[in-house]
Kinemage of the C-alpha trace (Angstrom):
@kinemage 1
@onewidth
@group {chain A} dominant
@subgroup {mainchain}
@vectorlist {calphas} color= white
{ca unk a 1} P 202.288 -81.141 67.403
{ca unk a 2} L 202.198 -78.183 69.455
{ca unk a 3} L 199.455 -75.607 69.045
{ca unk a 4} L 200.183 -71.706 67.899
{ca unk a 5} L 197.851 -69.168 69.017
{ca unk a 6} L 198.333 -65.730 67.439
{ca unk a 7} L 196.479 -63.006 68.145
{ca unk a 8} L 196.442 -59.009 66.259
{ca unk a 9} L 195.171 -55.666 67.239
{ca unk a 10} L 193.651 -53.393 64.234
{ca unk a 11} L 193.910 -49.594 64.387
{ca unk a 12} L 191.869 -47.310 62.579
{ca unk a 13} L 192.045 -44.003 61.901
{ca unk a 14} L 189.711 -41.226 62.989
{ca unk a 15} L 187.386 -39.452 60.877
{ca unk a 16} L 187.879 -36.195 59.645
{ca unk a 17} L 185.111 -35.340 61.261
{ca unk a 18} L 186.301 -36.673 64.654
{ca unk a 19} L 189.506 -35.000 64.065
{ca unk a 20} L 187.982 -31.334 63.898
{ca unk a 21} L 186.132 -31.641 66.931
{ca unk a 22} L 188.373 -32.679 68.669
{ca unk a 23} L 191.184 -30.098 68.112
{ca unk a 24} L 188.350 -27.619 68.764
{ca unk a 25} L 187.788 -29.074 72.262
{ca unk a 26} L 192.037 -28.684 72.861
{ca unk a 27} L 191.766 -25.328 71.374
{ca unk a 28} L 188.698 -23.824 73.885
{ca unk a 29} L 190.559 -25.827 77.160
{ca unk a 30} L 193.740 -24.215 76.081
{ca unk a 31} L 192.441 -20.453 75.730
{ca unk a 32} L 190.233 -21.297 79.077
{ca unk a 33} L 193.621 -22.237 81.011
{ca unk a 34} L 194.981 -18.763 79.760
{ca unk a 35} L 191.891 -16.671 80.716
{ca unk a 36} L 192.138 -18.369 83.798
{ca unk a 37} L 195.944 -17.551 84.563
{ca unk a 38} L 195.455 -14.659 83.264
{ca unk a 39} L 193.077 -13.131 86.197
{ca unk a 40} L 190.495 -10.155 86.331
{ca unk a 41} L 193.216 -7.707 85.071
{ca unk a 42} L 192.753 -9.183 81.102
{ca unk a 43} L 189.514 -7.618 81.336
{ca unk a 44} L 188.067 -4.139 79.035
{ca unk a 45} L 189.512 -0.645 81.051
{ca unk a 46} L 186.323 1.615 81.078
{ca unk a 47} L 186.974 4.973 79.525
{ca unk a 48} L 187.320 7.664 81.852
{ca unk a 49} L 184.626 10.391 82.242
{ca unk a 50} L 185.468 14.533 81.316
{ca unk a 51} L 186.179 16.863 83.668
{ca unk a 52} L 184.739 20.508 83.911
{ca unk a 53} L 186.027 24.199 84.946
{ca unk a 54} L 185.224 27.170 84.533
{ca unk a 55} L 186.861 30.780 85.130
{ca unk a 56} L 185.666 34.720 84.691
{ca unk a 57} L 188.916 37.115 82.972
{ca unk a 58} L 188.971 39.337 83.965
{ca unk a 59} L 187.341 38.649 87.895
{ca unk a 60} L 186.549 42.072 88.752
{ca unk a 61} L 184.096 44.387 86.495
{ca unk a 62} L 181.955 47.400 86.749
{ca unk a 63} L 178.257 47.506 86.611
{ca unk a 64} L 176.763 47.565 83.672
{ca unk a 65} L 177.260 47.157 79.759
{ca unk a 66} L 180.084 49.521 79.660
{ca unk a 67} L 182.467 46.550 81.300
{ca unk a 68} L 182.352 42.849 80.171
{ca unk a 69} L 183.910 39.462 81.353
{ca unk a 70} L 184.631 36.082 79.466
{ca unk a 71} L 182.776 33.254 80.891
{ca unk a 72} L 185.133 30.688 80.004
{ca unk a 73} L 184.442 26.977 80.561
{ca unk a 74} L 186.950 24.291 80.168
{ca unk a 75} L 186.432 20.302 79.054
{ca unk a 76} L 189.176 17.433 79.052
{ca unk a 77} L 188.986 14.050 78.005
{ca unk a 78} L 191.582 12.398 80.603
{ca unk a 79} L 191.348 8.816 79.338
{ca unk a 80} L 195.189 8.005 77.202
{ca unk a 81} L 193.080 5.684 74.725
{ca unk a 82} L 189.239 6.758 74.383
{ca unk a 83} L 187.988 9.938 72.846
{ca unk a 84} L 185.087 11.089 74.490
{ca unk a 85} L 181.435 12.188 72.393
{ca unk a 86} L 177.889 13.524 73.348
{ca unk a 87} L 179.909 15.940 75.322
{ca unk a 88} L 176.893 18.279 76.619
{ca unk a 89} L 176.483 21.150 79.384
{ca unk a 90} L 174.309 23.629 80.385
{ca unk a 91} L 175.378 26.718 82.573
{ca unk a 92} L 172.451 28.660 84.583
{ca unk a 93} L 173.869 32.055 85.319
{ca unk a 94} L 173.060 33.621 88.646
{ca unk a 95} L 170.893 36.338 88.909
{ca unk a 96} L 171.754 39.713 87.736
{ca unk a 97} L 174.485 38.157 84.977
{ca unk a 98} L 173.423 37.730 81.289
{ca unk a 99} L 175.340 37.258 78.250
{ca unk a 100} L 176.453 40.558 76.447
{ca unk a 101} L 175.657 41.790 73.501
{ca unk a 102} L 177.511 40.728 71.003
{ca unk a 103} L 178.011 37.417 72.924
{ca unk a 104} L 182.110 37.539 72.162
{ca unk a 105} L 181.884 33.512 71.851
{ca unk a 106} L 184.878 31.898 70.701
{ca unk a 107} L 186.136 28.455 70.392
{ca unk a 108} L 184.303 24.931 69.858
{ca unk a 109} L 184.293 21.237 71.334
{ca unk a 110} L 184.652 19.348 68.394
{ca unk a 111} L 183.198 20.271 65.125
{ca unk a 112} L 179.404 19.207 65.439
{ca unk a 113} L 179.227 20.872 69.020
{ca unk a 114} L 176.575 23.124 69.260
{ca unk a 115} L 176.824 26.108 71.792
{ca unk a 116} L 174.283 28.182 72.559
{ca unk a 117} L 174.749 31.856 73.784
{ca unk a 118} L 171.907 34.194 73.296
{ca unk a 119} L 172.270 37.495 74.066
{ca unk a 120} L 170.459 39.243 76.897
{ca unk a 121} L 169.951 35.882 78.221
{ca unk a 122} L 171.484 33.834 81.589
{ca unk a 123} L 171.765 30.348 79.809
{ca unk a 124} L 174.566 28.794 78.091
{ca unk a 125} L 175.200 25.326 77.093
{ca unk a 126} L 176.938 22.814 74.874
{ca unk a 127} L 175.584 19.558 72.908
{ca unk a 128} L 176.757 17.193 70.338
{ca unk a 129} L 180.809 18.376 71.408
{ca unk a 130} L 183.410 15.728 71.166
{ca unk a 131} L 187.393 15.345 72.433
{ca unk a 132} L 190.611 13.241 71.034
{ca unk a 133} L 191.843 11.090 74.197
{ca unk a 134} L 193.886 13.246 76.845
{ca unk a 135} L 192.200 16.269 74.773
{ca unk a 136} L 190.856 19.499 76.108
{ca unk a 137} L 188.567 22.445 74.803
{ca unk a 138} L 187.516 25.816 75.861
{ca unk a 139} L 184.636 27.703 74.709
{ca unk a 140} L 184.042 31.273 76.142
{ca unk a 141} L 181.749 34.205 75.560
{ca unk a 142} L 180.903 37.315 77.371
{ca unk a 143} L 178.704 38.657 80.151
{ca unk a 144} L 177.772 41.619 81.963
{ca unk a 145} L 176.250 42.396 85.010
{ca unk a 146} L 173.286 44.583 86.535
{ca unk a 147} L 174.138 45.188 89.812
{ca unk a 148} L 177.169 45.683 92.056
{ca unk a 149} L 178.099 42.972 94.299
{ca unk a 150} L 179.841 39.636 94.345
{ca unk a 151} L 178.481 36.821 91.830
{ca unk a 152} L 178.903 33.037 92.004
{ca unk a 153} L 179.222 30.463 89.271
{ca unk a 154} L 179.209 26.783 88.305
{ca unk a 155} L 178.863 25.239 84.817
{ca unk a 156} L 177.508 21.804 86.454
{ca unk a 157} L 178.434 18.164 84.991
{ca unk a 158} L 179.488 17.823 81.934
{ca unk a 159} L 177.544 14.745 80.629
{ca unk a 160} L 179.111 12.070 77.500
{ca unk a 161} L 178.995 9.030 76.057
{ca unk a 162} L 181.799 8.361 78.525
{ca unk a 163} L 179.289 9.213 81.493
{ca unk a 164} L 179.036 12.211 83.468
{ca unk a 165} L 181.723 14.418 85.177
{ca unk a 166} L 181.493 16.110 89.179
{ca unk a 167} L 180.176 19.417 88.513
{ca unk a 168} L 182.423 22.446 88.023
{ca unk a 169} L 184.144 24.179 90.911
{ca unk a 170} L 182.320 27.570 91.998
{ca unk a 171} L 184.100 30.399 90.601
{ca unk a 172} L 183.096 34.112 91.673
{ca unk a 173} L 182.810 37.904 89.814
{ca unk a 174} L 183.265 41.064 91.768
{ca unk a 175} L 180.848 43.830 90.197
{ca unk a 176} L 181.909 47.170 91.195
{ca unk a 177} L 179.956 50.067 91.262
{ca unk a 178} L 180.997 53.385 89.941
{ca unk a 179} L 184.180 55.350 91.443
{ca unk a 180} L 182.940 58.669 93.331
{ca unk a 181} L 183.165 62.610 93.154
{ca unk a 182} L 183.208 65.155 95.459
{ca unk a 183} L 183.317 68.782 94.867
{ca unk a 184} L 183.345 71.822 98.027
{ca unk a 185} L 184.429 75.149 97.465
{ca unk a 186} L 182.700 76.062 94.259
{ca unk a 187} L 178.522 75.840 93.784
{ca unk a 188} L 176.817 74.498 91.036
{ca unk a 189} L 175.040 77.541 89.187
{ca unk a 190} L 177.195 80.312 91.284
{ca unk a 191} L 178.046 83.602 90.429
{ca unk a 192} L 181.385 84.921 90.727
{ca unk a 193} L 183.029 88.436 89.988
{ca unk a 194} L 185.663 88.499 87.607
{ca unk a 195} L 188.843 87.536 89.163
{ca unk a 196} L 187.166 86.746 92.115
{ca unk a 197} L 189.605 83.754 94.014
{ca unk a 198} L 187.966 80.928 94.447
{ca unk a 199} L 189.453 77.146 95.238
{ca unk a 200} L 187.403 74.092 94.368
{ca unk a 201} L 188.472 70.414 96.281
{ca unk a 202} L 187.442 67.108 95.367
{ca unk a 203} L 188.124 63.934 95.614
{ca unk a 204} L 187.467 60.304 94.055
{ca unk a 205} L 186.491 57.005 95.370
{ca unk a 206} L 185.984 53.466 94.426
{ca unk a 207} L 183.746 51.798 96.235
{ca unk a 208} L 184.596 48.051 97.408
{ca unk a 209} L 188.066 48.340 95.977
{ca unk a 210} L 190.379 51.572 96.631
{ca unk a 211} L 193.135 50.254 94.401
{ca unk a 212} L 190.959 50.040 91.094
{ca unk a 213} L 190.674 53.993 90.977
{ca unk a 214} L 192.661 54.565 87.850
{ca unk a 215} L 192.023 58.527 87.547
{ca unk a 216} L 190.717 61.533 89.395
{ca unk a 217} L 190.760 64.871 87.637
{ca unk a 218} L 188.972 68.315 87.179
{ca unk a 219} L 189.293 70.549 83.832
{ca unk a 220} L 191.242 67.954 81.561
{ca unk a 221} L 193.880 67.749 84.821
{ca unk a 222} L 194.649 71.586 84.126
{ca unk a 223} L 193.119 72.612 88.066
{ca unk a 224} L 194.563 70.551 90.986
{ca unk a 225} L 192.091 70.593 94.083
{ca unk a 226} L 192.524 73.503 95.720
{ca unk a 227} L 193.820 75.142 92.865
{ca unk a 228} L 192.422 78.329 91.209
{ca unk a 229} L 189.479 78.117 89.223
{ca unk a 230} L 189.306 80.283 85.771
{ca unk a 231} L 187.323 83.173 86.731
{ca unk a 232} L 189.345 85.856 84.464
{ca unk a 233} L 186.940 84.948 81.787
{ca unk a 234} L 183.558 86.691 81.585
{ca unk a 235} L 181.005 84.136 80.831
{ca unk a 236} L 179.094 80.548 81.485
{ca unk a 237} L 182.061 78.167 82.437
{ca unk a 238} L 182.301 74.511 83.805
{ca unk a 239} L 184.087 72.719 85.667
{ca unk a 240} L 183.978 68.882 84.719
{ca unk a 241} L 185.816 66.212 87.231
{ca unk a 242} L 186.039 63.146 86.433
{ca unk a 243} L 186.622 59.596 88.210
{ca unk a 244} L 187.606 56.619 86.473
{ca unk a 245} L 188.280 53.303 87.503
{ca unk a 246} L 190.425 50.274 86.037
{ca unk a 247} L 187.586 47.904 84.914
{ca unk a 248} L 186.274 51.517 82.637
{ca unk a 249} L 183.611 52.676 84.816
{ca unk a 250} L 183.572 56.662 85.067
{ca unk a 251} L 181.116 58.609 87.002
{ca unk a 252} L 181.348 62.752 85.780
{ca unk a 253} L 180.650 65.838 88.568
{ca unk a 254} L 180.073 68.889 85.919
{ca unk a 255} L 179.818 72.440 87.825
{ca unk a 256} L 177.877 75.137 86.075
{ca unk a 257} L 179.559 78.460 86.891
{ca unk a 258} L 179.357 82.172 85.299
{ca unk a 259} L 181.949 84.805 85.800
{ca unk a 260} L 180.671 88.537 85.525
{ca unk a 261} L 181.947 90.822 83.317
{ca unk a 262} L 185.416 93.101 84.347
{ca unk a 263} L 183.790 96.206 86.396
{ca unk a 264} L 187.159 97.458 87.681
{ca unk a 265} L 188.540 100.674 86.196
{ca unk a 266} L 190.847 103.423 87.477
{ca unk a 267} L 190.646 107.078 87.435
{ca unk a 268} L 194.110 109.006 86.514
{ca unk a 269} L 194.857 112.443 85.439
{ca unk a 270} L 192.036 114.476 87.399
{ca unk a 271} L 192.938 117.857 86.666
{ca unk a 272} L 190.603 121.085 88.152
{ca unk a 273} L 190.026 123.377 85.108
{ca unk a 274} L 188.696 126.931 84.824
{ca unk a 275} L 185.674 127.795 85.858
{ca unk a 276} L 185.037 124.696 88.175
{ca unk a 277} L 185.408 122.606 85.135
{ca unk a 278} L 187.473 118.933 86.453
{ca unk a 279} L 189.141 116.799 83.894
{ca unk a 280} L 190.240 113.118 84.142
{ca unk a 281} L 190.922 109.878 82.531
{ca unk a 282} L 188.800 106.379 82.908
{ca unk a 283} L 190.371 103.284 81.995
{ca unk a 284} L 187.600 101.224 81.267
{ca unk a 285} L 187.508 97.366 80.708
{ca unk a 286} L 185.153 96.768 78.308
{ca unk a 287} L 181.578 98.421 76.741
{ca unk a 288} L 179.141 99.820 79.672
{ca unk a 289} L 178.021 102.581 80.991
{ca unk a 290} L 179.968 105.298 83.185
{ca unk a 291} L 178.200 107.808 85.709
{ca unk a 292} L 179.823 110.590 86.909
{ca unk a 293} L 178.714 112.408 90.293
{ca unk a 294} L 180.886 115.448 92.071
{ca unk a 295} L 179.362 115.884 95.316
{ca unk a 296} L 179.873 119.333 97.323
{ca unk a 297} L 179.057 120.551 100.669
{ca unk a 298} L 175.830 119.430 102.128
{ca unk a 299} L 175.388 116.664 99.597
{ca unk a 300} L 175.233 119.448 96.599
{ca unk a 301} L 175.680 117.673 93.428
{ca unk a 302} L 178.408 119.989 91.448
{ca unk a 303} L 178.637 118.244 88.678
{ca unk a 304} L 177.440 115.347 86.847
{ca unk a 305} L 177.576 112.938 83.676
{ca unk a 306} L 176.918 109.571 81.753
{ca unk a 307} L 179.098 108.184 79.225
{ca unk a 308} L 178.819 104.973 77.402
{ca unk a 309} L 181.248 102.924 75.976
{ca unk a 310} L 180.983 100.122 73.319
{ca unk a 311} L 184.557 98.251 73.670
{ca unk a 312} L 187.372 98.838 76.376
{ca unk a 313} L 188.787 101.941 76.032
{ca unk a 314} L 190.099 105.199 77.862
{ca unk a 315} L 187.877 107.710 78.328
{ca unk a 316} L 189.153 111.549 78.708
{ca unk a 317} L 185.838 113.406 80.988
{ca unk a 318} L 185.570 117.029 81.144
{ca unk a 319} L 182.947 117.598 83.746
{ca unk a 320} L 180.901 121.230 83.949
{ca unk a 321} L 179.424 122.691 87.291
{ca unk a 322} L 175.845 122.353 87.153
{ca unk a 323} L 173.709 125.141 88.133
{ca unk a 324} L 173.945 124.645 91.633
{ca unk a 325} L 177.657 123.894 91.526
{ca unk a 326} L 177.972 127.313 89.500
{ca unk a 327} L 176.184 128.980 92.338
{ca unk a 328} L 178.926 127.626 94.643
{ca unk a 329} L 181.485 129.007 92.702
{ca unk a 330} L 180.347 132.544 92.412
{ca unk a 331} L 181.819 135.086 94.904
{ca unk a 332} L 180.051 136.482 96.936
{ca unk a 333} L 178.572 139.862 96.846
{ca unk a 334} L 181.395 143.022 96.826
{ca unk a 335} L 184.475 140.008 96.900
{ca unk a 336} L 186.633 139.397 93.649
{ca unk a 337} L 189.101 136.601 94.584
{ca unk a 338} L 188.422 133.181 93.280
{ca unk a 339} L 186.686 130.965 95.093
{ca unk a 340} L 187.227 127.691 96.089
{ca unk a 341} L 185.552 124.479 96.704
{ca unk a 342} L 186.118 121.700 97.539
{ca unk a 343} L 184.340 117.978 96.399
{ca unk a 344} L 184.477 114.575 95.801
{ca unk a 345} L 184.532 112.618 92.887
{ca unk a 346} L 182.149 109.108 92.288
{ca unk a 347} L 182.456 106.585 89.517
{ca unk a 348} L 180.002 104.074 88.983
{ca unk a 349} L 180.705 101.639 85.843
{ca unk a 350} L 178.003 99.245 84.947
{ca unk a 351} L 179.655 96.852 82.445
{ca unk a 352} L 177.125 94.927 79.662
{ca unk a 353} L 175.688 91.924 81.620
{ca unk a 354} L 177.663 92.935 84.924
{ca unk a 355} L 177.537 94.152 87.989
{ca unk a 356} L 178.273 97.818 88.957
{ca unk a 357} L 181.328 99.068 90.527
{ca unk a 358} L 182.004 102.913 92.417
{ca unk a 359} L 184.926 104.393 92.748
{ca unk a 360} L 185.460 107.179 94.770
{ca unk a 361} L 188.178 109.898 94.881
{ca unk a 362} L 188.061 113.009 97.386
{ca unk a 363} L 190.388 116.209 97.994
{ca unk a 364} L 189.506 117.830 94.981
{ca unk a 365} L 189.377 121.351 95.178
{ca unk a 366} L 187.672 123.272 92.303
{ca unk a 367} L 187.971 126.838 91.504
{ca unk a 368} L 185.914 129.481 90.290
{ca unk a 369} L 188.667 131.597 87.783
């Protein structure tokens, strides 16, 4: 009988133990192969750092607190995806710039940045400030400068949690100084008759830059150089030009003046009377005082008087001979006809606070009937 040999195989199945780990081990060869494929380029972008600027509005200014610029200084988050914190900057100011007073700041860097901006000071800075991605911010304030001249300006780096930025570009500040006056033809504390002509000139400048003179006047713009100046008035006048420039600067040239009182007058209607007795008319210009002098042969004074007047007026005279002008007149010894002489006539009018004027009128002929 022929043998049978038989033979079996027995399969059994995996834990559930096994199982796990071993769909674990497929699972980490499977993301490997990826990562692998895959290549440096899978990996984290870092976020980008800010970016600073910074810029003076206007750029050119006048000396001192009368004129002001903003200081503005400009941060941007360039990164599409990260927003940037810890944003933080401080800007040294150079010498002879400080912050105004009030400090005009305006605008903020997220809402817990804190800027600080003291007045009379040459610091300001940021801290704590914080940007949306591909956001930007601007926070400005004002300053003023000391002296003329041309200023330079960087905020720095701008530091964050995204890491630090290049520092700002150098921006620059032309400081002015004041425009310029100059007066000729008229002196400060002069004199001048009434009426008396007399032309002031000036002119205006603005130093460093010719184009920023805004204005250049004398009298509220009523005199033009070279034109008259008011001396019709009796009195302490003045005679203000000014020079002003675009960035508000003004620089003021006042000239102290007086004008004298009227002292001219005419004489009309002279009229010889009887008995050597002349008559005539004075048109006066205002109050004063009036002297009266006829003067005869040899320097004889004929006749003489003082008047005074309190307001501008005319004035009717009626001189007498004096004693000596009487003994002109008288005939001589064993003659009867009249007798004849001739004089001239001198004026002198003092007015109140004035100067004295003569006038003097000759071919007078007196008579003795």
């Amino acid at each position: 009988m022929t043998g049978i040999t038989r033979s079996s195989t027995v399969f059994r199945r995996p834990s559930p133990r096994r199982r796990r780990v071993a769909a674990l081990a497929a699972l980490t060869a499977a993301g490997t192969a990826v990562l692998v494929a895959a290549g440096p380029a899978a990996a984290a972008t870092p976020p980008l750092p800010p970016t600073i600027t910074s810029s003076f509005t206007p750029a050119e200014v006048g000396v001192g607190n009368s004129t002001a610029s903003a200081l503005g200084v400009t941060i941007t988050d360039p990164d599409p995806t990260n927003k940037v914190s810890a944003l933080s900057f401080t800007d040294t100011l150079p010498a002879g710039l400080t912050i105004d007073n009030p400090n005009g700041l305006n605008g903020t860097c997220g809402s817990a940045g804190v800027i600080t901006a003291t007045p009379g000071t040459s610091t300001f800075s940021l801290s704590g400030g914080s940007l949306a991605a591909l956001a930007t911010c601007t926070i400005s304030i004002s300053v003023v400068a000391a002296e003329p001249g041309t200023l330079s300006n960087s905020p720095g780096a701008v530091s964050s949690s995204a890491g630090s930025s290049a520092p700002g570009a150098v921006e620059t500040l032309t400081v002015l100084p004041p425009p310029t006056v100059t007066v000729t033809g008229v002196k400060n504390k002069a004199t001048y008759s009434f009426g008396q002509v007399v032309r002031p000139k000036y002119s205006c400048t603005q130093p460093s830059d010719a184009t920023a003179l805004a204005d250049c006047s004398a009298g509220g713009d009523t005199i033009a150089s070279g034109g008259k100046l008011n001396t019709t008035t009796p009195g302490l006048h003045t005679l203000t030009v000014v020079a002003a420039s675009t960035d508000g600067l003004s620089t003021t040239d006042n000239i102290n003046y007086r004008v004298l009182p009227d002292s001219r007058f005419t004489i009309t209607s002279v009229s010889p009377k009887k008995h050597g007795a002349l008559g005539f008319v004075l048109a006066l210009p205002g109050p004063g005082t009036v002297k009266v002098v006829e003067i005869g042969p040899k320097h004889a004074v004929v006749g003489t008087d003082t008047v005074k007047v309190t307001q501008k007026r005319h004035v009717k005279v009626d001189l007498k001979p004096t004693k000596a002008g009487l003994k002109l007149l008288t005939p001589a010894t064993g003659t009867t006809g009249a007798v004849k002489l001739g004089v001239k006539l001198e004026v002198t009018f003092t007015p109140k606070g004035g100067v004295k004027r003569t006038v003097t009128q000759g071919g007078i002929v007196l008579t003795s009937k």
